[in-house]
C-alpha positions as CSV (number, residue, x, y, z in Angstrom):
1,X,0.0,0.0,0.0
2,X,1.0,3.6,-0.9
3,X,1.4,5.8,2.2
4,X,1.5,9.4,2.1
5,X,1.4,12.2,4.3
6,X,-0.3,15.0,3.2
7,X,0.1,18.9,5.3
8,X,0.1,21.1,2.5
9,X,-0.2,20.1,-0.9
10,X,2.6,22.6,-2.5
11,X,5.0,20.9,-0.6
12,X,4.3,17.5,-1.6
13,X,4.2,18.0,-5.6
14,X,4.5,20.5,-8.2
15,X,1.7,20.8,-10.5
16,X,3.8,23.6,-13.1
17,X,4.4,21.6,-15.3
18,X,0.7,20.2,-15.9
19,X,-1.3,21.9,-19.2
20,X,-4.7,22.1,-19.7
21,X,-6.8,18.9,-20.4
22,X,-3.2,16.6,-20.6
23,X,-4.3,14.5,-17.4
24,X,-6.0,11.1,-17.5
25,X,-10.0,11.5,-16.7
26,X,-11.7,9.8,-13.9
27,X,-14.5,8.5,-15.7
28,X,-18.5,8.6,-14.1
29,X,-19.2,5.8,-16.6
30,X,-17.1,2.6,-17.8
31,X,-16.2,2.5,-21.5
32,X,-18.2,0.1,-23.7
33,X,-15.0,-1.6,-25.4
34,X,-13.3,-3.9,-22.3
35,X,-10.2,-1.6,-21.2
36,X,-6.6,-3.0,-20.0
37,X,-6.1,-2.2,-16.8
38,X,-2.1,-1.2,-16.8
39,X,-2.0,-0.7,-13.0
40,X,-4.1,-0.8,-9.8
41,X,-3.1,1.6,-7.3
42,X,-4.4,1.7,-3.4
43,X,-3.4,5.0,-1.7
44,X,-4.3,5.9,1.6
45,X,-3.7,9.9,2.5
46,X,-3.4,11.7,5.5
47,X,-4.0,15.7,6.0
48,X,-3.4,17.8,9.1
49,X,-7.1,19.5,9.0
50,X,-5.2,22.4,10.6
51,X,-3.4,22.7,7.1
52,X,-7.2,24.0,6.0
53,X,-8.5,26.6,8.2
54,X,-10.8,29.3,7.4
55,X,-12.9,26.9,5.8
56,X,-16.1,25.1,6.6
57,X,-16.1,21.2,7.4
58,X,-17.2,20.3,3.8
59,X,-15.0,22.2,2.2
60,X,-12.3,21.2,3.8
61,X,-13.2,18.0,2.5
62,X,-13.8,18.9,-0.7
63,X,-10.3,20.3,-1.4
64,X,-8.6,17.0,0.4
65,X,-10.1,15.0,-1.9
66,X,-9.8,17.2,-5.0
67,X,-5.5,17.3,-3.8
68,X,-6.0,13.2,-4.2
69,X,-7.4,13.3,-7.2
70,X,-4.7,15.7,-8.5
71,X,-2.4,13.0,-7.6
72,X,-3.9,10.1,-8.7
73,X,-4.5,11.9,-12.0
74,X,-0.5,13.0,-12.2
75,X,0.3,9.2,-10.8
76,X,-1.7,8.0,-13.6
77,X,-0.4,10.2,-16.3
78,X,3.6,9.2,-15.4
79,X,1.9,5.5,-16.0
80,X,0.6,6.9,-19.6
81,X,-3.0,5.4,-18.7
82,X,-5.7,7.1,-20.7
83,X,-8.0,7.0,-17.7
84,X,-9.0,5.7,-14.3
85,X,-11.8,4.3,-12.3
86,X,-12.2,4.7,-8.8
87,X,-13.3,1.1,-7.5
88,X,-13.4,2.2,-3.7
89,X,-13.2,5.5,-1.6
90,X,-12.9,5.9,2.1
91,X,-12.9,8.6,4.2
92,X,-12.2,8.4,8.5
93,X,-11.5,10.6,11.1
94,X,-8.5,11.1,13.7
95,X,-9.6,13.0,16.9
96,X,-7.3,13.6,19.5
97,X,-8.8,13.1,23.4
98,X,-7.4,16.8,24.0
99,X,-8.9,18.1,20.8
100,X,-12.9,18.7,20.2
101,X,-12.2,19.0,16.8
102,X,-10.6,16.6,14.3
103,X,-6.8,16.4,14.1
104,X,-6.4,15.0,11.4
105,X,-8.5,13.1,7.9
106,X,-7.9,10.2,6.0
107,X,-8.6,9.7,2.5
108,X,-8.2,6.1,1.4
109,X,-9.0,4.8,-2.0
110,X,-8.4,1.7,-4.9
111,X,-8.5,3.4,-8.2
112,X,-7.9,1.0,-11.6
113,X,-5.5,2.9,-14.3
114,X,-6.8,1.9,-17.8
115,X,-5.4,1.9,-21.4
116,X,-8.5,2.4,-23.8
117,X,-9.5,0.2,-26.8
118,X,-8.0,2.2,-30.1
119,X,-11.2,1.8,-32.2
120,X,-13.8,2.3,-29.4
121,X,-13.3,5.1,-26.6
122,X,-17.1,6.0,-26.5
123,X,-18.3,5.5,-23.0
124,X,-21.4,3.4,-21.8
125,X,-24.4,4.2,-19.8
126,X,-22.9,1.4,-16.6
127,X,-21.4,4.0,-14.0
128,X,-18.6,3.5,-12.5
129,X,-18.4,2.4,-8.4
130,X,-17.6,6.3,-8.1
131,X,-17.3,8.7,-10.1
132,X,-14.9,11.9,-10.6
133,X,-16.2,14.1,-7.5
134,X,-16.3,10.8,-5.4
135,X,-20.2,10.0,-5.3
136,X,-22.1,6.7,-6.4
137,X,-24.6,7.5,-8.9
138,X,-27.8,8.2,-7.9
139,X,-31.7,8.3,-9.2
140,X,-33.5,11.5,-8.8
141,X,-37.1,10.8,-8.9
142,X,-39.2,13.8,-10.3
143,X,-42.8,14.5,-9.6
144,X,-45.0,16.0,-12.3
145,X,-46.8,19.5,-11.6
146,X,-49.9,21.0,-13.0
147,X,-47.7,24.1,-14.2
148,X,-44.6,23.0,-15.6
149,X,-42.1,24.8,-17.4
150,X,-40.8,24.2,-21.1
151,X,-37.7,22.3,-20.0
152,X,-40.0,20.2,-17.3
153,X,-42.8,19.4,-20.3
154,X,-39.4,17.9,-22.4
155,X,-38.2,15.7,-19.2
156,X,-42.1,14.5,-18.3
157,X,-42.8,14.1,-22.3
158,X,-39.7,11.7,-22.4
159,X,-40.5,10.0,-19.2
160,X,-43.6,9.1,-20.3
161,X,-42.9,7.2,-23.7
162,X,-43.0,3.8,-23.5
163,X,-39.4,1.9,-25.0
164,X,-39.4,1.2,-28.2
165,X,-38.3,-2.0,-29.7
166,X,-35.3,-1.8,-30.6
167,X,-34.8,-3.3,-34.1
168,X,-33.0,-1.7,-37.2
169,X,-34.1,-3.5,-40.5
170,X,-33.8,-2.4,-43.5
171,X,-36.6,0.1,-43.6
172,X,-36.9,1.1,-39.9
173,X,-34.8,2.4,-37.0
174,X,-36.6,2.1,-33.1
175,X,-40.1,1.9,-35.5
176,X,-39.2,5.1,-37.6
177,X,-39.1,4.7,-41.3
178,X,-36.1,6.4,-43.5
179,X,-38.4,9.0,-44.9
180,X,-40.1,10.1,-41.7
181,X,-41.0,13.1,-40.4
182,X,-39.6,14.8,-37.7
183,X,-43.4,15.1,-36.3
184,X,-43.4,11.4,-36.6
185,X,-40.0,10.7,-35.0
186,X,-41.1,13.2,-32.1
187,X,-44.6,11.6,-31.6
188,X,-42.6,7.9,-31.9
189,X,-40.3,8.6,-29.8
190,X,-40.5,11.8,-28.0
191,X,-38.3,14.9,-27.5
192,X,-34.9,13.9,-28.5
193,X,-31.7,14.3,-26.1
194,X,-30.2,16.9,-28.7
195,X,-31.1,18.5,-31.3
196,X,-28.6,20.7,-33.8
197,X,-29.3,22.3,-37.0
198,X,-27.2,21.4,-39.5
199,X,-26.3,23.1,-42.9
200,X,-27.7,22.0,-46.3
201,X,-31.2,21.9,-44.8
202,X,-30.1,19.0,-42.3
203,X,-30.4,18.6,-38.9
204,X,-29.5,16.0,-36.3
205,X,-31.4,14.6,-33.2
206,X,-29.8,12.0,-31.0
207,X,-31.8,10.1,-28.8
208,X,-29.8,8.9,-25.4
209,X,-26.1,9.4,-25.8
210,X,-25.7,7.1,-29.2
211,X,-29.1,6.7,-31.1
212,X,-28.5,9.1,-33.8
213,X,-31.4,10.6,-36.6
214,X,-30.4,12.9,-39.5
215,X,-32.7,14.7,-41.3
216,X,-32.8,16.7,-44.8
217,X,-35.6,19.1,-45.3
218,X,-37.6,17.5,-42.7
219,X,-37.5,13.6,-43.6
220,X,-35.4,10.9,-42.1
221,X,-32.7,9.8,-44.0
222,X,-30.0,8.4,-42.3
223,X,-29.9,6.8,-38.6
224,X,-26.8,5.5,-37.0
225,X,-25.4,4.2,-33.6
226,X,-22.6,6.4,-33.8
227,X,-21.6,9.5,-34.8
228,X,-18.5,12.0,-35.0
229,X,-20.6,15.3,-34.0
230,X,-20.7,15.6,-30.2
231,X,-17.1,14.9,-28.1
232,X,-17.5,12.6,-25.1
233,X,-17.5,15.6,-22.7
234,X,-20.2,16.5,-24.7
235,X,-22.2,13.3,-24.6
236,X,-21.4,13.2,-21.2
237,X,-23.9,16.3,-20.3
238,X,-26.8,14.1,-21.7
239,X,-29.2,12.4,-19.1
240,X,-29.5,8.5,-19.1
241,X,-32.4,7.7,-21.2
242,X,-33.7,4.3,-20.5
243,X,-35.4,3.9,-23.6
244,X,-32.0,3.7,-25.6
245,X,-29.1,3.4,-23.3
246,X,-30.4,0.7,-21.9
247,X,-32.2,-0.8,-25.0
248,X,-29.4,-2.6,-27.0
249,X,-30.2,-2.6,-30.8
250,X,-30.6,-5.8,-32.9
251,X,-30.5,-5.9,-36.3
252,X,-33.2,-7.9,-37.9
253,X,-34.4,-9.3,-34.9
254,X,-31.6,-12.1,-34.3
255,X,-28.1,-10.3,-34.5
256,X,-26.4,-8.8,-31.8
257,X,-24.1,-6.1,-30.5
258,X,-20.7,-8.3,-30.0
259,X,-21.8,-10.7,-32.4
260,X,-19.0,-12.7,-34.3
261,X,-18.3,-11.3,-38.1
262,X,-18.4,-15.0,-39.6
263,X,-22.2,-15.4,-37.6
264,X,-23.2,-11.9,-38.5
265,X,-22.7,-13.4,-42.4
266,X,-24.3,-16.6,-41.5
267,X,-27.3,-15.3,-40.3
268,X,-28.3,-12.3,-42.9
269,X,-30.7,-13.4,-45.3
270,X,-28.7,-11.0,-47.7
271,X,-25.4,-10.6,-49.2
272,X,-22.9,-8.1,-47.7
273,X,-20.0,-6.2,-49.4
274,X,-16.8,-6.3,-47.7
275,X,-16.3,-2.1,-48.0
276,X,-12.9,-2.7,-45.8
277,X,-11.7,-5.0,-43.3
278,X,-14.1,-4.0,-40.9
279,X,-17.3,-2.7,-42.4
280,X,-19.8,-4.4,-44.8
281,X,-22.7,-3.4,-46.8
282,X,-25.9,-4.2,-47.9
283,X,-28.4,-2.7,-49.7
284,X,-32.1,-3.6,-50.5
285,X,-34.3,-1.6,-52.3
286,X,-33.9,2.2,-51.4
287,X,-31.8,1.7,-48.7
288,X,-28.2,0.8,-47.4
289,X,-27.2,-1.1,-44.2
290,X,-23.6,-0.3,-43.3
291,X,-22.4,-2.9,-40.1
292,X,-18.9,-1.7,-38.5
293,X,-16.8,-4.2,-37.0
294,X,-13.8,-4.3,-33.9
295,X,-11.6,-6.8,-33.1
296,X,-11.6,-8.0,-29.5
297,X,-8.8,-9.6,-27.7
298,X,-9.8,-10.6,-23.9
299,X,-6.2,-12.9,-23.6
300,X,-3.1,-12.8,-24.8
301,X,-3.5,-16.7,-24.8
302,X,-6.4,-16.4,-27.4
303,X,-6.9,-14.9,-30.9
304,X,-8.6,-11.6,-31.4
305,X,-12.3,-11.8,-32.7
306,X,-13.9,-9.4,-35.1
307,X,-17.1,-8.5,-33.6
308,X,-20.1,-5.9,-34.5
309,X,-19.6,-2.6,-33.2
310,X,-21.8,-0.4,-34.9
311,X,-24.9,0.0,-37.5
312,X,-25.9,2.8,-40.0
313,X,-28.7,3.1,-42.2
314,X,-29.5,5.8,-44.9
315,X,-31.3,6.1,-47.5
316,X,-29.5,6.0,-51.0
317,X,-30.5,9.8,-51.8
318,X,-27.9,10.3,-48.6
319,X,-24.9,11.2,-49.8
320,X,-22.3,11.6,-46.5
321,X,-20.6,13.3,-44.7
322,X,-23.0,15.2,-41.9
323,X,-23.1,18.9,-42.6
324,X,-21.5,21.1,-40.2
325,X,-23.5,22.5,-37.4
326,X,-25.1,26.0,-38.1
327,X,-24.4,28.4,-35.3
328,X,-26.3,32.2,-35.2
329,X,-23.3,34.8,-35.3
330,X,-22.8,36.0,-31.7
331,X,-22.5,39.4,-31.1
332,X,-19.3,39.1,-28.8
333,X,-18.9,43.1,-27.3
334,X,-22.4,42.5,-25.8
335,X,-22.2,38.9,-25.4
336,X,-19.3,39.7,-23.3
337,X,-21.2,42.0,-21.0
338,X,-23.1,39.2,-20.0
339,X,-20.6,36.8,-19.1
340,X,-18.9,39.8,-16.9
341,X,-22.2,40.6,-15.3
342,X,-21.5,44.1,-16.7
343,X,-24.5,46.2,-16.6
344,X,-26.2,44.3,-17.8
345,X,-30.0,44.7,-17.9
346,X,-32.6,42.1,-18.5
347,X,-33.4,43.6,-22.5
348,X,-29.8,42.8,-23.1
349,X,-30.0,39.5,-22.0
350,X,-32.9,38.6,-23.8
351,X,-32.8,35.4,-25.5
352,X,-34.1,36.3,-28.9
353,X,-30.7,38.0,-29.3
354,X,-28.9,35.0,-29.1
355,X,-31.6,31.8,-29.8
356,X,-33.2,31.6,-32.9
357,X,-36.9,30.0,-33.1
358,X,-36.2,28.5,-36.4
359,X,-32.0,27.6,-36.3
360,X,-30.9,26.2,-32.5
361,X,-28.8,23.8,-31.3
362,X,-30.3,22.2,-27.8
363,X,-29.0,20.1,-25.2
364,X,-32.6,18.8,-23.7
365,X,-32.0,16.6,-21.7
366,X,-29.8,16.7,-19.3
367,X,-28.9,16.5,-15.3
368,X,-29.7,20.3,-15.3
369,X,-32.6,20.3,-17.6
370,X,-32.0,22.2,-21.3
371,X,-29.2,24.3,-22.0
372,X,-28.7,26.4,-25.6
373,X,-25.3,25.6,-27.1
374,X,-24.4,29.0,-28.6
375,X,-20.8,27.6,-30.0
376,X,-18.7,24.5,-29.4
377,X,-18.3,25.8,-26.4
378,X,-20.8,28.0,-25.1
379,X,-24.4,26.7,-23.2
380,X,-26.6,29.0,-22.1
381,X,-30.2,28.7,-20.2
382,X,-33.1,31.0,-20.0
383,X,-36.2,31.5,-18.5
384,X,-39.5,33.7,-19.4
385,X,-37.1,34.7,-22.6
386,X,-34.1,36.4,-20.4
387,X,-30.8,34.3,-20.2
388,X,-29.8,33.4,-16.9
389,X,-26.9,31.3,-16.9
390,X,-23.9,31.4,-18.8
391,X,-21.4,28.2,-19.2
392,X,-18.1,28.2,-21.2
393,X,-16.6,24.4,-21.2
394,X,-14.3,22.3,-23.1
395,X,-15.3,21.6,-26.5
396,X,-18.9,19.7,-26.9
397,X,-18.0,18.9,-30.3
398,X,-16.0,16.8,-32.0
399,X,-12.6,18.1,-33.9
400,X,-14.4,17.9,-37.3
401,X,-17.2,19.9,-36.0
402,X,-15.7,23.0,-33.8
403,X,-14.4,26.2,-34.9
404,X,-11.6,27.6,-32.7
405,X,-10.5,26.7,-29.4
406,X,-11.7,26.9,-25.4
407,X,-8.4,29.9,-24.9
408,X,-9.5,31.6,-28.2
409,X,-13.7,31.6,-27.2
410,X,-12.1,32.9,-23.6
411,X,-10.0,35.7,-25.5
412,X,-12.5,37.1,-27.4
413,X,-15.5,37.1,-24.7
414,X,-12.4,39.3,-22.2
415,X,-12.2,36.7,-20.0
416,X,-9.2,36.3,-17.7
417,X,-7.3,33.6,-19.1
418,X,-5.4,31.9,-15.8
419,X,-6.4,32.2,-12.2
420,X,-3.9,34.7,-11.2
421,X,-5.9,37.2,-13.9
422,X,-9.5,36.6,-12.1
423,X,-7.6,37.0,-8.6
424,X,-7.0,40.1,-9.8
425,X,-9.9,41.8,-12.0
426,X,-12.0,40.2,-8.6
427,X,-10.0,41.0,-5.8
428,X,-13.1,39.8,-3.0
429,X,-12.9,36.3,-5.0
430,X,-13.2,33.2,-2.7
431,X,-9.8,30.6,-3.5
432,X,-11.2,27.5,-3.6
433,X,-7.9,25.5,-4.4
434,X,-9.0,25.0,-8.3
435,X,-12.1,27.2,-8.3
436,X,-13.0,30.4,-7.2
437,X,-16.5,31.8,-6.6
438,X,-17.9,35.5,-7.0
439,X,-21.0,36.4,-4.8
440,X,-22.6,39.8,-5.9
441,X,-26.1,40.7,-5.7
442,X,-26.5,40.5,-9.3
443,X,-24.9,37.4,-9.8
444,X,-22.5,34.4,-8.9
445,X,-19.0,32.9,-10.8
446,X,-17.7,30.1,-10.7
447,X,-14.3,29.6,-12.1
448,X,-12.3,26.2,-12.2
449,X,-8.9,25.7,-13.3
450,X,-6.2,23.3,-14.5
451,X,-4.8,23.1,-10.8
452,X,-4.4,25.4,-7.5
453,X,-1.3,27.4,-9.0
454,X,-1.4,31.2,-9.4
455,X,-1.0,30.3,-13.0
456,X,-3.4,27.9,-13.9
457,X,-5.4,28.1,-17.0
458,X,-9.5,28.6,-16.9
459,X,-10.8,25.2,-17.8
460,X,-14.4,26.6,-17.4
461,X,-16.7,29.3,-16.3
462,X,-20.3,29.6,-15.0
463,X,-21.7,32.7,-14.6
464,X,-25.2,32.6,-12.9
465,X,-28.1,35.4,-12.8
466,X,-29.7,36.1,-9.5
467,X,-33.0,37.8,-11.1
């Protein structure tokens, strides 16, 4: 067992030479393709609570886990893991008979360091025994009201359909039709996860984190079980849906997810085309089936298998790739004043300045109910039309779909780019270790950062109204 002893974390490590987004994740759901676990560590760490004064008893807790995490995350990143799951988390006490207070805490945990598959790094819906802030998952159960809000009639409206059976033929997807509607692929299935307008007359709902519907001037036309639009962090906003992340699709009724390429030939009644190693085709009629394939290797004793991954169906008028995402021009001097909390006054945060009626990109379901994603990195909320909260995060898109970067979005909205900079333009700042909060009257900030040092880069920024 590892044994350290923790007084002050700035004596124990240096965190200078640690960028922006370079350390392993500590994932709140294991990944769908099996992982190699490189290393298991078991750490147990010690503070002094009198290294933490000035702060109340949870958080003092809060930093003394966020310090081990720091180090698990730098322990893991000398190991080149690509991740890590916390198995098991303890924390105890040590009182001193002189003492009514604590003396000192203990912070014990197992944590797994893992190497991700190549092919496959999407993540499932099966959380992990705990996830990155140190919490099992739990089940909020919501109650319906006679007045709901717009964001509460999306949540009840997807409660309330009833799962779908989940086959893909070659006509249908989840019982919706390549040609569909997008009235009958809301009434089918209810409101979708996400929704993003696309160019070319496109746009794209996804359903659950993976169940993914594009359509071109109103019709479906292609449906997939993958797709290159939203990053994981992205993805990772989404609410569990039942209906889909815990629906496995088939594809004529008899072939599995995981099932062998040689049975996957066997048992389709029609011929495929080899298109590479590891995809096949079919088409029938109007339509193409595309299957992807991975090779699994559980042993080193045994030889890999090629197994189906993936499905896509579109209809032959589809010609890919997905359009890019359509994004309304933001007006960035006034946008600006809003993430500040500059005077600003509820006409210039209305939400018709920045959300279109006709062209907007919606996260709908999610932990936090619907946010507005103004850019790739940029969510917003609103309520009765005025915007009230403000997020800037790491990218929500994928690589081939965002314009720009999280330090240039930052740059051109004035926002301090390290935590040094907000320490100064907000003097009265509370130091939270990696955060610091902003109370006004107006308004509250939250800023988190790569690490505690003065110099640490803004990894993102919440800005919330008070009105």
């Amino acid at each position: 067992m590892q044994l350290k002893y923790c007084a002050i974390l700035l004596n124990i490590i240096s965190l200078s030479a640690i960028a922006a987004d370079t350390l392993p994740p500590i994932l709140d759901f294991k990944p769908h393709c099996s992982p190699t676990i490189i290393n298991q560590l078991e750490t147990r760490d010690v503070y002094l609570t009198a290294d933490f004064q000035n702060q109340t008893e949870q958080k003092k807790e809060l930093s003394m886990f966020n310090t081990s995490m720091v180090k698990l995350q730098l322990a893991a990143k000398q190991q080149q893991a690509d991740a890590i799951m916390l198995m098991e988390l303890n924390t105890t006490s040590i009182t001193k008979s002189s003492e009514k207070n604590d003396y000192k805490k203990v912070i014990e945990y197992q944590a797994d360091l893992l190497k991700l598959c190549t092919d496959d790094q999407s993540l499932s819906t099966t959380p992990t025994p705990y996830n990155h802030l140190g919490k099992k998952l739990s089940v909020t159960t919501y109650t319906w009201q006679v007045s709901e809000t717009a964001e509460e009639s999306l949540e009840s409206l997807a409660k309330a359909v009833e799962k779908p059976q989940a086959d893909v033929s070659f006509s249908h997807v989840y019982g919706i039709p390549i040609g569909a509607s997008s009235q009958v692929l809301f009434n089918t299935l209810g409101p979708a996860s996400v929704q993003l307008s696309l160019e070319k007359n496109q746009s794209a709902w996804l359903y659950g984190r993976s169940l993914w519907f594009i359509l071109i001037n109103d019709k479906v036309e292609f449906s997939s079980s993958t797709s290159a639009l939203l990053s994981a962090h992205g993805k990772n906003i989404i609410s569990f849906n039942d209906n889909f992340d815990e629906n496995p699709w088939t594809l004529f009724g008899k072939i599995n997810i995981r099932t062998e390429l040689v049975d996957v030939l066997a048992k389709s009644d029609h011929k495929a085309v080899k298109m590479t190693s590891h995809q096949y085709a079919i088409k029938h009629q109007n339509n193409t089936l595309i299957m992807d394939f991975a090779d699994y290797k559980p042993c080193a004793t045994k030889p890999a298998s090629t197994e189906l991954t993936q499905f896509s169906l579109h209809s032959n008028q589809f010609t890919p790739p997905i359009s890019q995402i359509q994004f309304n021009a933001i007006n960035t001097q006034s946008f600006a004043n809003i993430v500040s909390g500059k005077n600003t006054t509820l006409a210039e945060r209305s939400a018709a300045r920045y959300i279109s009626n006709t062209q907007q990109n919606s996260f709908n379901l999610t932990q936090d109910k619907q946010w507005f994603m103004l850019s790739s990195f940029i969510l917003v909320k609103q309520t009765n039309q005025v915007i009230t909260r403000v997020k800037l995060t790491s990218a929500l898109t994928t690589k081939t779909y965002t314009q720009g970067t999280f330090a240039q979005a930052v740059t051109a909205l004035n926002l301090p780019q390290t935590k040094s900079e907000f320490m100064t333009r907000y003097p009265t700042a509370e130091d939270n270790y990696d955060s610091i909060n902003i109370d006004t009257d107006n308004y509250t900030i939250e800023a988190t950062f790569d690490s505690e040092q003065d110099n640490a880069a803004l990894v993102e920024f919440e800005i919330s109204y008070l009105d």
